[in-house]
N, C-alpha and C positions, 0 to 999 in steps of 0.2 A: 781347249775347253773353255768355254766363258759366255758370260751371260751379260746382257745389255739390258738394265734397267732405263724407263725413262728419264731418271735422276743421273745418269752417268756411272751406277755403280758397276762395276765389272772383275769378278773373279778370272783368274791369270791362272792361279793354280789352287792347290790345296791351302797355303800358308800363306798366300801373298794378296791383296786387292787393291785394288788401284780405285779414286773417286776422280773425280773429274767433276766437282760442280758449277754451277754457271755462277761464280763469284759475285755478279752484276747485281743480286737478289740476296742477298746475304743471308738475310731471316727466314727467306723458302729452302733457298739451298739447307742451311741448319736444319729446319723444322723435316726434311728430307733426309740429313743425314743423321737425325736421331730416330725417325720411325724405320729407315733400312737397321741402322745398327741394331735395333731391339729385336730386328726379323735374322739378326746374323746367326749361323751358328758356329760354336769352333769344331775345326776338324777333328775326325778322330784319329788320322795318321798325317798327321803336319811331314812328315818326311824330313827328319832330325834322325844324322847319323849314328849307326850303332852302338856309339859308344853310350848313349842316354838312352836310360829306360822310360818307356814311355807313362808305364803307371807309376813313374814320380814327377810327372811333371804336373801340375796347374796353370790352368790360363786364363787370364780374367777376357771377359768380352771385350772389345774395342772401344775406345773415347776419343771422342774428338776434343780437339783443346785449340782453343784461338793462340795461336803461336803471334801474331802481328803485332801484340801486345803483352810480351811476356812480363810484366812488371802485374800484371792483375791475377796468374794464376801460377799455381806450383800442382806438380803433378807426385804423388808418394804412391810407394807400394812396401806392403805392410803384412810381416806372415806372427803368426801367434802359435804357439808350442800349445796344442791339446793332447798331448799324450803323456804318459807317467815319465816318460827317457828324455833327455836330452836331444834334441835334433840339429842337423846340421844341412846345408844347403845351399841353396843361391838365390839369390830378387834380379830382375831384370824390370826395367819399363823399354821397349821395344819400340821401334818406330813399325808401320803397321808392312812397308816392303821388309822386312825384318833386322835391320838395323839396330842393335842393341844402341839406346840411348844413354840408359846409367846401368851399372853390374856392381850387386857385390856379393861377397858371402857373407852366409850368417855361418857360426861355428858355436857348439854344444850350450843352444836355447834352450833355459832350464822349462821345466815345467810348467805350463802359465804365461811365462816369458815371451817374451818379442821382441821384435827390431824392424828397422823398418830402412827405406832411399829415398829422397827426393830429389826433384828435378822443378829447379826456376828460369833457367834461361836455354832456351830449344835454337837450334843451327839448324833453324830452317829458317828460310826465307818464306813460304808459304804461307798464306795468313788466318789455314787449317790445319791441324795435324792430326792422324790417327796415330795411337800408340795401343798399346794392351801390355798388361802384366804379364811375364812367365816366371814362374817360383819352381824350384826343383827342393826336392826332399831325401833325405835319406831312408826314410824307409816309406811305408805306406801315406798316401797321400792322406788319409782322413785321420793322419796324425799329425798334422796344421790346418791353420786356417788363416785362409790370404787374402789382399782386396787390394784393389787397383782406387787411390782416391787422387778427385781434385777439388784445391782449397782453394777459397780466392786469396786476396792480398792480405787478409786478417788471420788467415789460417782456419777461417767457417768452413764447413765440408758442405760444397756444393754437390757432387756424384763419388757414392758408393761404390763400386761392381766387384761382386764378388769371386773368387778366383774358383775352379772344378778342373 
């Protein structure tokens, strides 16, 4: 199953997509892969075995991040405790064929509380990368709230995305 955008976008399967843009144009190919990503949407059964429940997980939408240059951006993902209990969990920033790039847990986020991962130096060679956030929860997902951010070199937030 898969789809042939004119830009090279193409779904592989449920969880996985592959770009292929014409690198030659660097500001089209961008301008291209941020108006696909805003059209993307996440699946509703990524196909994650058993063992994970599906309504504890969260996934922010995809970003791309210039990797050729890693000294200009850092990529963070960040969950906040809204519920009255303690939460407990996991952050993931993901490379977009599903390669977990950074993991950790959080363990008993108090109320209000947060914590957060980042990632400044990417093992790709690529001089694009997609990644997206996955956050898992211990109990009901609308009991955090998560977000996939990139900062530049100052630590300014250039891109938000929110995790669902």
């Amino acid at each position: 199953m898969g789809w042939d955008f004119a830009t090279g976008l193409s779904r592989v399967n449920a969880t996985k997509l592959v770009l292929k843009p014409d690198l030659g144009d660097r500001v089209g190919a961008r301008r291209r892969i941020i108006t696909l990503m805003a059209q993307l949407e996440i699946p509703d059964k990524p196909g994650f075995g058993e063992e994970e429940q599906m309504n504890n997980v969260l996934f922010t939408p995809p970003l791309s991040i210039e990797t050729a240059n890693t000294a200009k951006y850092s990529v963070s993902c960040y969950v906040l405790n809204a519920s009255s209990s303690p939460r407990s969990g996991t952050l993931q920033i993901v490379n977009l064929d599903g390669t977990p790039i950074s993991t950790a847990s959080y363990i008993s986020v108090a109320p209000g509380g947060g914590t957060g991962i980042q990632v400044q130096t990417f093992q790709n060679s690529a001089p694009v990368t997609l990644v997206y956030g996955k956050i898992t929860v211990d109990d009901k997902p609308d009991s955090i709230r998560a977000n996939l951010v990139l900062a530049d070199a100052k630590g300014d937030t250039l891109v938000s995305l929110d995790a669902r």
